[in-house]
N, CA, C and O atoms as a GROMACS GRO file, in nm:
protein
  576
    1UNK      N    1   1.760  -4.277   0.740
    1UNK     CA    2   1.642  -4.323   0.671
    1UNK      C    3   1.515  -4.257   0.723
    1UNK      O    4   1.415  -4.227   0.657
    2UNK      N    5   1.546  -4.234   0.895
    2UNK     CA    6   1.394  -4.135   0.944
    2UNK      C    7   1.306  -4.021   0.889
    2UNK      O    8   1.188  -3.983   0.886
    3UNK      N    9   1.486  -3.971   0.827
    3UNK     CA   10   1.480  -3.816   0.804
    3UNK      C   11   1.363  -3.783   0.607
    3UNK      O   12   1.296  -3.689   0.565
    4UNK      N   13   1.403  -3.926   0.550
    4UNK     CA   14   1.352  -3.883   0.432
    4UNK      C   15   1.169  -3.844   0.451
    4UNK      O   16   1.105  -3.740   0.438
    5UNK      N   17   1.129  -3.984   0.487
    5UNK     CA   18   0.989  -3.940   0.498
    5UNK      C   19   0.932  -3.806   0.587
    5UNK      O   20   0.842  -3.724   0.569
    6UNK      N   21   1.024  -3.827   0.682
    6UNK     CA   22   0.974  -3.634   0.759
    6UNK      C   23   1.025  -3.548   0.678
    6UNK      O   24   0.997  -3.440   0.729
    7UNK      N   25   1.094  -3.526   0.563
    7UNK     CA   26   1.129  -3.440   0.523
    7UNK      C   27   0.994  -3.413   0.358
    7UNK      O   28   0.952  -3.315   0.296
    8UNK      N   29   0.968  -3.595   0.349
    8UNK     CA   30   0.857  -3.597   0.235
    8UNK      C   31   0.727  -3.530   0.300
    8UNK      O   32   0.665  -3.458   0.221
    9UNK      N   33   0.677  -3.540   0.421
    9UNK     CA   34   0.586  -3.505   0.524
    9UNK      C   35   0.584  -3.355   0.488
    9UNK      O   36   0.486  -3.305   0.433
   10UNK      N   37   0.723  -3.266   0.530
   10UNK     CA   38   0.725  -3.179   0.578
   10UNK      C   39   0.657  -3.059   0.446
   10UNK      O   40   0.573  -2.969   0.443
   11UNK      N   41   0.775  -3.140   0.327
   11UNK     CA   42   0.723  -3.110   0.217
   11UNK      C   43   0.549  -3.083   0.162
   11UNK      O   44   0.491  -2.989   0.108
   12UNK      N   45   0.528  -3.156   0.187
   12UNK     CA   46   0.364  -3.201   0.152
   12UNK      C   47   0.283  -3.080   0.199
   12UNK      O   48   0.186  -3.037   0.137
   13UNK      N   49   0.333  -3.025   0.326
   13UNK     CA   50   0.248  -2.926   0.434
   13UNK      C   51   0.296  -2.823   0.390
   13UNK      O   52   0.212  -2.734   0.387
   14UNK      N   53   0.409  -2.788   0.350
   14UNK     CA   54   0.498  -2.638   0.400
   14UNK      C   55   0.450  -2.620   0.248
   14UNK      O   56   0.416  -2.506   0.217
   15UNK      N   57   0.445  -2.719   0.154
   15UNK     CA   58   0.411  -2.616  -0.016
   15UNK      C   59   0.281  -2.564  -0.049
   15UNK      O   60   0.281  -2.497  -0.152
   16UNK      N   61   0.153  -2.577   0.018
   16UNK     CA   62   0.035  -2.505   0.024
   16UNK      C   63   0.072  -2.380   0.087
   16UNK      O   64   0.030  -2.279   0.031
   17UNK      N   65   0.164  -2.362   0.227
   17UNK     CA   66   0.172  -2.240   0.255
   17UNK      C   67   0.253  -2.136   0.191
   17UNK      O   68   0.232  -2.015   0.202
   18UNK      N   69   0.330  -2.180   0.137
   18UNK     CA   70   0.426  -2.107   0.043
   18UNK      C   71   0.358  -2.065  -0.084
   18UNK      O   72   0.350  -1.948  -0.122
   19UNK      N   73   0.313  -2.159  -0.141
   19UNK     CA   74   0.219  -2.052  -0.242
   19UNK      C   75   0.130  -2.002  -0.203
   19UNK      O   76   0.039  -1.980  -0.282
   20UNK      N   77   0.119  -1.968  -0.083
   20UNK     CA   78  -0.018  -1.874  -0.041
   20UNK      C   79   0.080  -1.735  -0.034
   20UNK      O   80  -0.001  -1.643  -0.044
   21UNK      N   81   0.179  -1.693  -0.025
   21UNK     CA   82   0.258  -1.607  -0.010
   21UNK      C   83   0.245  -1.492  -0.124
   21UNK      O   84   0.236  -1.377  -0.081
   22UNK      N   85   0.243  -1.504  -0.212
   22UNK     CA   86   0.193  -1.499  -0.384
   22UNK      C   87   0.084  -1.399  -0.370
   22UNK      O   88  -0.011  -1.407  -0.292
   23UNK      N   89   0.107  -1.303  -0.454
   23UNK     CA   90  -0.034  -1.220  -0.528
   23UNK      C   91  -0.111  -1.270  -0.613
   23UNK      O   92  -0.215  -1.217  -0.652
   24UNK      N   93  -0.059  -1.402  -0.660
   24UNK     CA   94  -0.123  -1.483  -0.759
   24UNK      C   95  -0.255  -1.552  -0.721
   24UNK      O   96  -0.252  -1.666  -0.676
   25UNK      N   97  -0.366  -1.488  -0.736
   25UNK     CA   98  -0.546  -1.603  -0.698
   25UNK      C   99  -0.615  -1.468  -0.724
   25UNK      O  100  -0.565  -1.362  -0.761
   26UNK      N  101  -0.680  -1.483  -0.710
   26UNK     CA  102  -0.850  -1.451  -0.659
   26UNK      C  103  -0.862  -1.350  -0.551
   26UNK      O  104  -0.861  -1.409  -0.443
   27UNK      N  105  -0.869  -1.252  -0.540
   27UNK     CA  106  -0.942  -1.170  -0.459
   27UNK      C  107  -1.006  -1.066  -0.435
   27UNK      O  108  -1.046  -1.004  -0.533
   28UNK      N  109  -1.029  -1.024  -0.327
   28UNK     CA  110  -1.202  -0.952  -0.309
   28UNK      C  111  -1.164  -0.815  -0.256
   28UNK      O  112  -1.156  -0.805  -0.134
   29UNK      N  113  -1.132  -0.672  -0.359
   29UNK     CA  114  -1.114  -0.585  -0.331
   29UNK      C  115  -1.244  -0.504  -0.184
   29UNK      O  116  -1.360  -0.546  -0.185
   30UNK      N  117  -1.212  -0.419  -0.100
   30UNK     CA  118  -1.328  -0.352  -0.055
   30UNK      C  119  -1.332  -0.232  -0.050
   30UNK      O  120  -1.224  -0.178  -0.027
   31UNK      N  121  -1.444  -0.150  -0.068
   31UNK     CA  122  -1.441   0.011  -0.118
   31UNK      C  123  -1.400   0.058   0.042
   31UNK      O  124  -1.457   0.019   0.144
   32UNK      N  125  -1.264   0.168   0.033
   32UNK     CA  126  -1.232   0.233   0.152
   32UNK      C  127  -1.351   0.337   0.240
   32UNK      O  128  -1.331   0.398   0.345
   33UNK      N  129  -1.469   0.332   0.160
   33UNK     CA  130  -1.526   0.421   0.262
   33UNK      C  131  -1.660   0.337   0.273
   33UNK      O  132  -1.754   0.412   0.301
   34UNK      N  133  -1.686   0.248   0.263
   34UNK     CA  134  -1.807   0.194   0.305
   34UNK      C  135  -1.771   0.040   0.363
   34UNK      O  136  -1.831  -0.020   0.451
   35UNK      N  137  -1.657  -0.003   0.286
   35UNK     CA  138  -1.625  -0.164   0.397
   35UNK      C  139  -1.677  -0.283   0.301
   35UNK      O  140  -1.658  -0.405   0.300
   36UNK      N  141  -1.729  -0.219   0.244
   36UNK     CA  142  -1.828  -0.325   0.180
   36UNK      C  143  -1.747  -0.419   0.035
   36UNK      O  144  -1.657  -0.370  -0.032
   37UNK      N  145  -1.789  -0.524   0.018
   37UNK     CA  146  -1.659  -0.544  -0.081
   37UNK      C  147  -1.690  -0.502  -0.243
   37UNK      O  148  -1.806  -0.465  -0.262
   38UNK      N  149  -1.624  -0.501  -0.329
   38UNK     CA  150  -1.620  -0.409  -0.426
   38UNK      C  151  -1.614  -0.462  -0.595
   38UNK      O  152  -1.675  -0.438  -0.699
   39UNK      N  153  -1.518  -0.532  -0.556
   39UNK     CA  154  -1.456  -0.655  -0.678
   39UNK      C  155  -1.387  -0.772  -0.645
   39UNK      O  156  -1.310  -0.770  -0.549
   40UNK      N  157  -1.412  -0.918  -0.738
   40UNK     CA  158  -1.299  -0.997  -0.695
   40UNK      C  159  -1.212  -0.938  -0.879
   40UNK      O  160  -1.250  -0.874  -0.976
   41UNK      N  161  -1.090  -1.006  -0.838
   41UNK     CA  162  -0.975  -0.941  -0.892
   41UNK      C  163  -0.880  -1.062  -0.912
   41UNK      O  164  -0.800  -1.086  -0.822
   42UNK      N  165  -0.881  -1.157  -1.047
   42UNK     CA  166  -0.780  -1.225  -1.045
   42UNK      C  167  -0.647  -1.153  -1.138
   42UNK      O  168  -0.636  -1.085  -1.241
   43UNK      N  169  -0.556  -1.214  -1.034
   43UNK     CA  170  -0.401  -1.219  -1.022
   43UNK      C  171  -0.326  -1.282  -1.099
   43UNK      O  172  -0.230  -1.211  -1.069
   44UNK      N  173  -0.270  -1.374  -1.193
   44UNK     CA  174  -0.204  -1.432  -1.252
   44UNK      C  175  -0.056  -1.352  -1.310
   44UNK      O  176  -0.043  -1.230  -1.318
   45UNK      N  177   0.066  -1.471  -1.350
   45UNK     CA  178   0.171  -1.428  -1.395
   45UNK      C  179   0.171  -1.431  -1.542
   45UNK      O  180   0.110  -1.516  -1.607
   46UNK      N  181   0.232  -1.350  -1.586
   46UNK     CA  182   0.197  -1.361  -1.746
   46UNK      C  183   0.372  -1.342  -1.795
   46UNK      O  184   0.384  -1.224  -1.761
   47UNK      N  185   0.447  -1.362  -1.825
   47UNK     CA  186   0.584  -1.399  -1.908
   47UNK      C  187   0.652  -1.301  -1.775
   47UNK      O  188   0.676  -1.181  -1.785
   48UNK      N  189   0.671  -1.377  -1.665
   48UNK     CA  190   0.771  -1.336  -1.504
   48UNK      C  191   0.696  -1.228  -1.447
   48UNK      O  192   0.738  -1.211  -1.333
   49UNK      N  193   0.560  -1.112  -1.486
   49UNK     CA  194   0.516  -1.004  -1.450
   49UNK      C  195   0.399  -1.087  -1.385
   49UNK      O  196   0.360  -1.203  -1.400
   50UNK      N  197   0.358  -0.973  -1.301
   50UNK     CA  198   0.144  -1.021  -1.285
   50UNK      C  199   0.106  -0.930  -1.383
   50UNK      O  200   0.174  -0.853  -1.451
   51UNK      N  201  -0.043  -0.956  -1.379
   51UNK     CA  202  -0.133  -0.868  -1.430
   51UNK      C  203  -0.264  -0.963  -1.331
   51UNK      O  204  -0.276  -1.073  -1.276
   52UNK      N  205  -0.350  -0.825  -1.356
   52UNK     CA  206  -0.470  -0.838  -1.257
   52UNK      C  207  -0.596  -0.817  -1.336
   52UNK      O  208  -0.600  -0.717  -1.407
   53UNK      N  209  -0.698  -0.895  -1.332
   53UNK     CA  210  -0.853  -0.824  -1.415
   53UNK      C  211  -0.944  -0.850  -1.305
   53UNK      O  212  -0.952  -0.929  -1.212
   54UNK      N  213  -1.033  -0.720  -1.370
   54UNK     CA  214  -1.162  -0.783  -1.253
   54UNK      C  215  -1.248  -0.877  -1.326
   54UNK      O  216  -1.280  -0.865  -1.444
   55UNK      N  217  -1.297  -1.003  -1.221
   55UNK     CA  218  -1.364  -1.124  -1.248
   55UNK      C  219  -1.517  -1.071  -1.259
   55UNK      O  220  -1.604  -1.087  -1.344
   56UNK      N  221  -1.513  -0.999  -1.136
   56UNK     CA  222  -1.660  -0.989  -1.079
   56UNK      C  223  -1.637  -0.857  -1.027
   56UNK      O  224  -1.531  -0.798  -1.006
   57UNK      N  225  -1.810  -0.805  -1.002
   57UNK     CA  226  -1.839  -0.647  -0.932
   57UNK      C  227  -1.934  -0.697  -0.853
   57UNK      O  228  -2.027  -0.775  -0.875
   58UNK      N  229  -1.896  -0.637  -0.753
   58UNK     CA  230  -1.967  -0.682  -0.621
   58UNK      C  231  -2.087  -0.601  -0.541
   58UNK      O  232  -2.194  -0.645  -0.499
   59UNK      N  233  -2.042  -0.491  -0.536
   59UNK     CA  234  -2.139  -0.400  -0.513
   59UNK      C  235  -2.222  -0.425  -0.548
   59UNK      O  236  -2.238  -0.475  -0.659
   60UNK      N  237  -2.372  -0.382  -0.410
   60UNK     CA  238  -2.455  -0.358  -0.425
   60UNK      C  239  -2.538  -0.292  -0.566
   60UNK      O  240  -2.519  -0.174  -0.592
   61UNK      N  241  -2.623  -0.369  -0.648
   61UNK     CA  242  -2.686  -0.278  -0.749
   61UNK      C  243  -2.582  -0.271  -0.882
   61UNK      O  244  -2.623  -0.219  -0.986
   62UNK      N  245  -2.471  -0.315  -0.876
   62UNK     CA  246  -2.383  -0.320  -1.017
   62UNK      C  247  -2.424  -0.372  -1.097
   62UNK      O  248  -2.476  -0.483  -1.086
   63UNK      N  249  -2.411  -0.299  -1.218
   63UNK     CA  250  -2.440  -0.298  -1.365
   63UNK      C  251  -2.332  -0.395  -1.402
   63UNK      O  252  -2.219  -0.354  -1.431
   64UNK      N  253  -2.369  -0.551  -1.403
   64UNK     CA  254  -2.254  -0.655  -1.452
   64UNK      C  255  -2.192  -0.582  -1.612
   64UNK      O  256  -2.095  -0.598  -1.687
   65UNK      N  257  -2.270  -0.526  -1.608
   65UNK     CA  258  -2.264  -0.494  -1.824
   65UNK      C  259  -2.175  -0.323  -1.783
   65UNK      O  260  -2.146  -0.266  -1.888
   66UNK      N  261  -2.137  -0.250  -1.665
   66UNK     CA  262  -2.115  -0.116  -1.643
   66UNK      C  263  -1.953  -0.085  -1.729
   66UNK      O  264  -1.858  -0.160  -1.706
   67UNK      N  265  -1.943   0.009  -1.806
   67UNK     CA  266  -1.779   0.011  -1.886
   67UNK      C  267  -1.706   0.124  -1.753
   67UNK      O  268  -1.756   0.171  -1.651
   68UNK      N  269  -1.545   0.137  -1.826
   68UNK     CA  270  -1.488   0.194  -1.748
   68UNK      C  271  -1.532   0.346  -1.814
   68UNK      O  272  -1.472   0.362  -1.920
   69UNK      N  273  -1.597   0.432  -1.790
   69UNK     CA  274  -1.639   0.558  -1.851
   69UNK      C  275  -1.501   0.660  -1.848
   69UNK      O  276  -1.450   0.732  -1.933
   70UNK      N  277  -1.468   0.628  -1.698
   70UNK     CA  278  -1.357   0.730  -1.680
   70UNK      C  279  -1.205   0.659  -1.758
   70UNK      O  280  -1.108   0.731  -1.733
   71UNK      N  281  -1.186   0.590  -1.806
   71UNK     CA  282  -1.063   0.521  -1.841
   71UNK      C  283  -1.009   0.648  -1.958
   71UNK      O  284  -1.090   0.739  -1.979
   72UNK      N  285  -0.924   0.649  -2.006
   72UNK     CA  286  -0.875   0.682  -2.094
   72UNK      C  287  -0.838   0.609  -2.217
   72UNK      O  288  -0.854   0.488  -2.213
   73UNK      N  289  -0.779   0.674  -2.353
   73UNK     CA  290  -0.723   0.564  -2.468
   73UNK      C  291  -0.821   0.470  -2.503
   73UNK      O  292  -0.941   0.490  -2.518
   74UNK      N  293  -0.710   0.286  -2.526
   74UNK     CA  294  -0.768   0.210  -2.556
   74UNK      C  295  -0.862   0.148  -2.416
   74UNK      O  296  -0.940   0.054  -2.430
   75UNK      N  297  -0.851   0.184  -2.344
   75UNK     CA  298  -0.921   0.118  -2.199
   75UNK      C  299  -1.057   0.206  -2.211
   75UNK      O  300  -1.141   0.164  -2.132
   76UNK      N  301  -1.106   0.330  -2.297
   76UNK     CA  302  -1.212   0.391  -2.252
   76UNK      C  303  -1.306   0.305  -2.256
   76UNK      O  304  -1.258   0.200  -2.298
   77UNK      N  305  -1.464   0.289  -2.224
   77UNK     CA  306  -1.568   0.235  -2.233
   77UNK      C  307  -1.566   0.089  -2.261
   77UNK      O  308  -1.640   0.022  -2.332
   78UNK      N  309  -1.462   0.056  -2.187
   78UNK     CA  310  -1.411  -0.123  -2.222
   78UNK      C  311  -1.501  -0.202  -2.077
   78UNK      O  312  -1.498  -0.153  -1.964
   79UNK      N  313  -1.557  -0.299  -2.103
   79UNK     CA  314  -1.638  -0.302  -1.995
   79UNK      C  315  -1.546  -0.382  -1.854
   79UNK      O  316  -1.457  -0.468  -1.861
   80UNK      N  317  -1.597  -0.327  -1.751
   80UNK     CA  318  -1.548  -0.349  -1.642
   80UNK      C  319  -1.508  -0.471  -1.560
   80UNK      O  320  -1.427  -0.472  -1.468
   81UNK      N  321  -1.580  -0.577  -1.609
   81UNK     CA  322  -1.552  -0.745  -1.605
   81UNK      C  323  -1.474  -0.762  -1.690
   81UNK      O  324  -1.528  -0.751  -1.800
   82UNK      N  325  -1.345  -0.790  -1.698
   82UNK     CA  326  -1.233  -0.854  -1.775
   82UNK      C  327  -1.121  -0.757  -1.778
   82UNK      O  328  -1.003  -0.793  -1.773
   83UNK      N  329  -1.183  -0.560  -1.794
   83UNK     CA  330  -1.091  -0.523  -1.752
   83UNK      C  331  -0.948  -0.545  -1.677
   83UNK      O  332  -0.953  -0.579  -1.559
   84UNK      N  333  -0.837  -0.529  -1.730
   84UNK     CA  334  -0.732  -0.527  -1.666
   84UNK      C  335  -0.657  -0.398  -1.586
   84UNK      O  336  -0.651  -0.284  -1.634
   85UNK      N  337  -0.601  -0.439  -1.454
   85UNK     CA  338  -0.612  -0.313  -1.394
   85UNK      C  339  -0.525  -0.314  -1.295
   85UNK      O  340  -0.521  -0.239  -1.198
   86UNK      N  341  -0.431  -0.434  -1.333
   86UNK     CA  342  -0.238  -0.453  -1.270
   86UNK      C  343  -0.212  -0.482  -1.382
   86UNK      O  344  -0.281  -0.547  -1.461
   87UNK      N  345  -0.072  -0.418  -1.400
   87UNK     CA  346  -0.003  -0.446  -1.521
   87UNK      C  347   0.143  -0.483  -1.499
   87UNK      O  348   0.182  -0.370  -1.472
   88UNK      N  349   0.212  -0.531  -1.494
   88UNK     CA  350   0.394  -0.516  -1.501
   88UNK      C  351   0.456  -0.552  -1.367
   88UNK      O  352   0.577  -0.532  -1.375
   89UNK      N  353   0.421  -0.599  -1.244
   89UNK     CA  354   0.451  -0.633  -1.129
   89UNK      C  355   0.561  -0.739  -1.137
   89UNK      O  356   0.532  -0.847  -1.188
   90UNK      N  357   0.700  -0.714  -1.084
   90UNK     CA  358   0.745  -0.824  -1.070
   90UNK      C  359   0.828  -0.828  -0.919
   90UNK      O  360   0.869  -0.725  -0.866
   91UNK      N  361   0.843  -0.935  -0.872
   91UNK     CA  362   0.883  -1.007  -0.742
   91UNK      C  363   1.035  -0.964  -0.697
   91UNK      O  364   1.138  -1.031  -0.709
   92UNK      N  365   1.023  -0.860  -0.654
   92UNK     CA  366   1.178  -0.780  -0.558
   92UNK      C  367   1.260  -0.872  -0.540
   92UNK      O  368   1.214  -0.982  -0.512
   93UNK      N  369   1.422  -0.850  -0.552
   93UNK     CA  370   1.477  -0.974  -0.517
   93UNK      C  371   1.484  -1.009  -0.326
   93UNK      O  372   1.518  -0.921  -0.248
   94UNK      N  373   1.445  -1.150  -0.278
   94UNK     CA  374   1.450  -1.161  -0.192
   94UNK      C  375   1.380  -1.136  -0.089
   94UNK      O  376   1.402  -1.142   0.032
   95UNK      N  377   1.254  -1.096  -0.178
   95UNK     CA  378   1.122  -1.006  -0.049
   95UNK      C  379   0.988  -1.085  -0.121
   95UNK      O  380   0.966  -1.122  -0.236
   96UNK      N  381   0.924  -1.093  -0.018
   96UNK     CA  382   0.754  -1.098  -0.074
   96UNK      C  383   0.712  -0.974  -0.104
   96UNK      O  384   0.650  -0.898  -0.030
   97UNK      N  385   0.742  -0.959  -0.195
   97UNK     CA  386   0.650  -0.769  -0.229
   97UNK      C  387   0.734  -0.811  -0.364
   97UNK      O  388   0.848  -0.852  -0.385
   98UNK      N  389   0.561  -0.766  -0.483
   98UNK     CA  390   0.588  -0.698  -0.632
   98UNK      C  391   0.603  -0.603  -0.602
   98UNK      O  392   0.598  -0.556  -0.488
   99UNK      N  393   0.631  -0.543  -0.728
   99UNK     CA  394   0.686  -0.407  -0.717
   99UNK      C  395   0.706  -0.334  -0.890
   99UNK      O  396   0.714  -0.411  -0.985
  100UNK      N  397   0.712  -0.176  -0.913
  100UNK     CA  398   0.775  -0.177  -1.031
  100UNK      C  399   0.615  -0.192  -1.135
  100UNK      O  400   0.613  -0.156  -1.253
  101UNK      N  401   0.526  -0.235  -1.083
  101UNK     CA  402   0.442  -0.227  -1.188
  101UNK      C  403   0.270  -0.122  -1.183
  101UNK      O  404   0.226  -0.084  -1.075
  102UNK      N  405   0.229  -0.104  -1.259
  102UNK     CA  406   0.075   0.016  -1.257
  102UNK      C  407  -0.040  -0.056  -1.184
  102UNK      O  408  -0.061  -0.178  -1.185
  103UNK      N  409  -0.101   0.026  -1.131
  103UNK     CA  410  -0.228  -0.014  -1.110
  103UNK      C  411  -0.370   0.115  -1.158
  103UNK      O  412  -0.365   0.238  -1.162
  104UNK      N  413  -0.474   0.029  -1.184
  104UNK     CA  414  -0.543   0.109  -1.252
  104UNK      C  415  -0.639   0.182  -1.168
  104UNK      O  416  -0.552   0.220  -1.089
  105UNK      N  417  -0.720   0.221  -1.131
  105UNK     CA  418  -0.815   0.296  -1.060
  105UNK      C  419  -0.952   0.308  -1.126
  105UNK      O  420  -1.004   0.417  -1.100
  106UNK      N  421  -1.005   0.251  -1.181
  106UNK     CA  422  -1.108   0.258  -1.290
  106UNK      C  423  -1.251   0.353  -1.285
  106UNK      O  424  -1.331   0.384  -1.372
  107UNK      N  425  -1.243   0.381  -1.152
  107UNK     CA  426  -1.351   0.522  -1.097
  107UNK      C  427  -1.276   0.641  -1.152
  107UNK      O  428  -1.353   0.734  -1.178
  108UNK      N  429  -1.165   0.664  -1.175
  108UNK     CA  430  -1.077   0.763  -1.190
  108UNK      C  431  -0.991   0.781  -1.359
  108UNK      O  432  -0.963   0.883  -1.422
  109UNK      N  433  -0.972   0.652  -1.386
  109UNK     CA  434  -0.890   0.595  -1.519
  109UNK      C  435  -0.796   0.645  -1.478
  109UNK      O  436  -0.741   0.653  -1.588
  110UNK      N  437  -0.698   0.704  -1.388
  110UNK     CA  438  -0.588   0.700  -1.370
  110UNK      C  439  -0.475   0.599  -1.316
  110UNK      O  440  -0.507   0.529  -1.220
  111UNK      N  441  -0.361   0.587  -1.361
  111UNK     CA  442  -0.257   0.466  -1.300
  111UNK      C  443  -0.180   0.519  -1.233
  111UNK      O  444  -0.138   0.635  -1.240
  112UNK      N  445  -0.146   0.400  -1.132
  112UNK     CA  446  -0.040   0.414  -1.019
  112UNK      C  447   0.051   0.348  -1.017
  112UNK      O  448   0.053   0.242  -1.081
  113UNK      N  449   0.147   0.386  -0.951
  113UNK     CA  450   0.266   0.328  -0.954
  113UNK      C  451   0.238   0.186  -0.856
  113UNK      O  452   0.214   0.223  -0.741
  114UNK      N  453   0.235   0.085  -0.865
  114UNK     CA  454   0.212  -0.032  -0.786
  114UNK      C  455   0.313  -0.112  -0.693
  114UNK      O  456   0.430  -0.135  -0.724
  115UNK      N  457   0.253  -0.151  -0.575
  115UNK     CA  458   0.376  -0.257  -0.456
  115UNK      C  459   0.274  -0.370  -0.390
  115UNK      O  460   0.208  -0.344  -0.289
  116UNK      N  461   0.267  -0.476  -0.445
  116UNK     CA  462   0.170  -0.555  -0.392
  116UNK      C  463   0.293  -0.626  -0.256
  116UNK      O  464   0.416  -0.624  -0.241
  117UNK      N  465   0.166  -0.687  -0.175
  117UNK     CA  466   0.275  -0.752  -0.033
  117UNK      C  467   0.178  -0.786   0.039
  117UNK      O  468   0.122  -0.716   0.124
  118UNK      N  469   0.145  -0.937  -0.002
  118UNK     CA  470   0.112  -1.072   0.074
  118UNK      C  471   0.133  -1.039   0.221
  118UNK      O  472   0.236  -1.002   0.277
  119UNK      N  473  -0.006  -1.062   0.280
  119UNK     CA  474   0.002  -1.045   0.438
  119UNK      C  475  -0.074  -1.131   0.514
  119UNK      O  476  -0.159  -1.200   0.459
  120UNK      N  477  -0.053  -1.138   0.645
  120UNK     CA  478  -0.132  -1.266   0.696
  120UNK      C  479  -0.130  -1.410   0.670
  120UNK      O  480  -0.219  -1.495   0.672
  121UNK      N  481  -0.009  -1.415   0.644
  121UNK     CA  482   0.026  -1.572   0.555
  121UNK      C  483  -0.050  -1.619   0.423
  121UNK      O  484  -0.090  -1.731   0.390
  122UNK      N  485  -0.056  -1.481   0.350
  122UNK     CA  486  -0.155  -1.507   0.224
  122UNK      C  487  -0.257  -1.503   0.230
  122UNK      O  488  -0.313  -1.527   0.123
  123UNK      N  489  -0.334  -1.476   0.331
  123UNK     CA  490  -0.464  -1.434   0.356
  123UNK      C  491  -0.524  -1.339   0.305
  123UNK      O  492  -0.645  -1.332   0.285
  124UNK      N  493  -0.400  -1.216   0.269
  124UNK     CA  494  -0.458  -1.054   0.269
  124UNK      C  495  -0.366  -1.003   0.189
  124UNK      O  496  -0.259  -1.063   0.201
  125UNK      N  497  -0.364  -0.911   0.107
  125UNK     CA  498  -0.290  -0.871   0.032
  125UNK      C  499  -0.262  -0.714   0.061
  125UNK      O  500  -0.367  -0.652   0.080
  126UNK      N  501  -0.146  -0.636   0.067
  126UNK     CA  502  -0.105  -0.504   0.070
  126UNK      C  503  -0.135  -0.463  -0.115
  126UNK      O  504  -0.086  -0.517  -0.214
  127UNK      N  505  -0.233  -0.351  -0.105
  127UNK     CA  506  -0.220  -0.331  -0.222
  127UNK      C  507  -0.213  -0.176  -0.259
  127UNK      O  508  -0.316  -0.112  -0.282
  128UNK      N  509  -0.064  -0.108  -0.263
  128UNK     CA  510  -0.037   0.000  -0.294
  128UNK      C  511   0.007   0.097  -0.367
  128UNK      O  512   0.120   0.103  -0.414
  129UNK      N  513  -0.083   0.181  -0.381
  129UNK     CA  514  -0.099   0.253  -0.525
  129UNK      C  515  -0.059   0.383  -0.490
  129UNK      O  516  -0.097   0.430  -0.383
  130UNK      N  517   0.029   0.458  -0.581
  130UNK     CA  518   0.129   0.571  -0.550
  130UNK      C  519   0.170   0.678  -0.702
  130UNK      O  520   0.195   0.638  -0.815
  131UNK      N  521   0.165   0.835  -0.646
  131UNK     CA  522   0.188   0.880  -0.737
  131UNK      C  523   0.298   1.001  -0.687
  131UNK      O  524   0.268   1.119  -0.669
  132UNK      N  525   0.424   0.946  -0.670
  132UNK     CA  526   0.562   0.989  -0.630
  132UNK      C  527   0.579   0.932  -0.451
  132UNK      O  528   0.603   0.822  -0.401
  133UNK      N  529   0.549   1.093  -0.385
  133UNK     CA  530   0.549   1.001  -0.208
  133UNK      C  531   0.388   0.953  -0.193
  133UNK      O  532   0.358   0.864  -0.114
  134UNK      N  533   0.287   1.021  -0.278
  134UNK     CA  534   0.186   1.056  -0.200
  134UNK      C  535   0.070   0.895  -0.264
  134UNK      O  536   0.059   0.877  -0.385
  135UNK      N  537  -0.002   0.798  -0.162
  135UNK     CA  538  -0.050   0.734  -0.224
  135UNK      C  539  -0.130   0.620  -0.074
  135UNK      O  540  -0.130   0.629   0.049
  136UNK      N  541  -0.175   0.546  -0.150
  136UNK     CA  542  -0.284   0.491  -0.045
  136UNK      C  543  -0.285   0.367  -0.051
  136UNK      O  544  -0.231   0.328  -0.155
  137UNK      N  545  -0.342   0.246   0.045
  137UNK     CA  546  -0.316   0.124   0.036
  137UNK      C  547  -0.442   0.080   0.097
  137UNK      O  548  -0.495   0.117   0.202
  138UNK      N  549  -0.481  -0.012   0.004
  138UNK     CA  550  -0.583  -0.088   0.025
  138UNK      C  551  -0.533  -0.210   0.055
  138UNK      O  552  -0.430  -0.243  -0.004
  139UNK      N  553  -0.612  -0.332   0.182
  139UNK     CA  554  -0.597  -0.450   0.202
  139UNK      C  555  -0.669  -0.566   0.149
  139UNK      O  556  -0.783  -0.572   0.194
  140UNK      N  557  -0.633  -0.673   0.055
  140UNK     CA  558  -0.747  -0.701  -0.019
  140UNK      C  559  -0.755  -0.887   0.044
  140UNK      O  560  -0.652  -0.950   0.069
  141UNK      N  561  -0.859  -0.931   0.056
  141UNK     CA  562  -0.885  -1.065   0.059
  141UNK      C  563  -0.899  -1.160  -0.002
  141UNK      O  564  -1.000  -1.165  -0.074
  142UNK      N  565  -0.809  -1.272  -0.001
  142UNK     CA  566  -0.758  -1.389  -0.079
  142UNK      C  567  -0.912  -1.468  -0.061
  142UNK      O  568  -0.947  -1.503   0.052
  143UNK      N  569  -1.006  -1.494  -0.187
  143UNK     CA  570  -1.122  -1.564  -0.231
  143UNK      C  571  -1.040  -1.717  -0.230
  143UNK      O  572  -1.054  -1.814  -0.155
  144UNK      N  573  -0.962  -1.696  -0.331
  144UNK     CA  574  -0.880  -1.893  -0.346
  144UNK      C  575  -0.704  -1.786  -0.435
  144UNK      O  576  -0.605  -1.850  -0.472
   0.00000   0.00000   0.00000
């Protein structure tokens, strides 16, 4: 009989940390050469995939109204708040890491091959963008 309520207890605590594990929220990209932060970026699942848009532009002096100039196609001159810019990510079997899906680059309009991977107990996100071996990883910060 001890065991149910420590196990209702245990429950209660251990499921906030577990969904912190997740690429799924809110967070606050930062530009690799100045530190400074850049975009927040929500995460959501959309039919078993993520996809990602930017919420907000952070930078200093941003044009809330600024489009993606460099995008290509239907993404050209689409403005940069709502933009979407993860596409197709889905959850490796047995690992915390998406995988398998694009990421956009919107200074560039080019896409990458994408591997997101929850770090710091959900604190921080691995966010890596690749075009065959050659590619770069940004660490991004969980807002909510």
């Amino acid at each position: 009989m001890r065991q149910a309520p420590a196990a209702i207890v245990f429950a209660v605590f251990a499921a906030p940390a577990l969904a912190q594990m997740t690429p799924e929220g809110l967070w606050r990209s930062i530009d690799d050469k100045t530190g400074e932060p850049k975009s927040e970026i929500r995460i959501k699942s959309n039919g078993g995939a993520l996809e990602g848009r930017i919420e907000k532009l952070l930078r200093k002096g941003a044009d809330p109204n600024a489009k993606c100039v460099e995008c290509k196609d239907e993404l050209k001159d689409q403005p940069m708040v709502g933009l979407q810019i993860i596409k197709g990510a889905k959850k490796a079997d047995g690992k915390d890491v998406w995988e398998d899906g694009k990421i956009l680059d919107p200074e560039n309009g080019k896409f990458y091959t994408l591997r997101l991977t929850p770090a710091d107990g959900g604190k921080k996100l691995d966010v890596r963008g690749s075009i065959g071996p050659f590619g770069r990883t940004q660490t991004w910060q969980r807002v909510e």
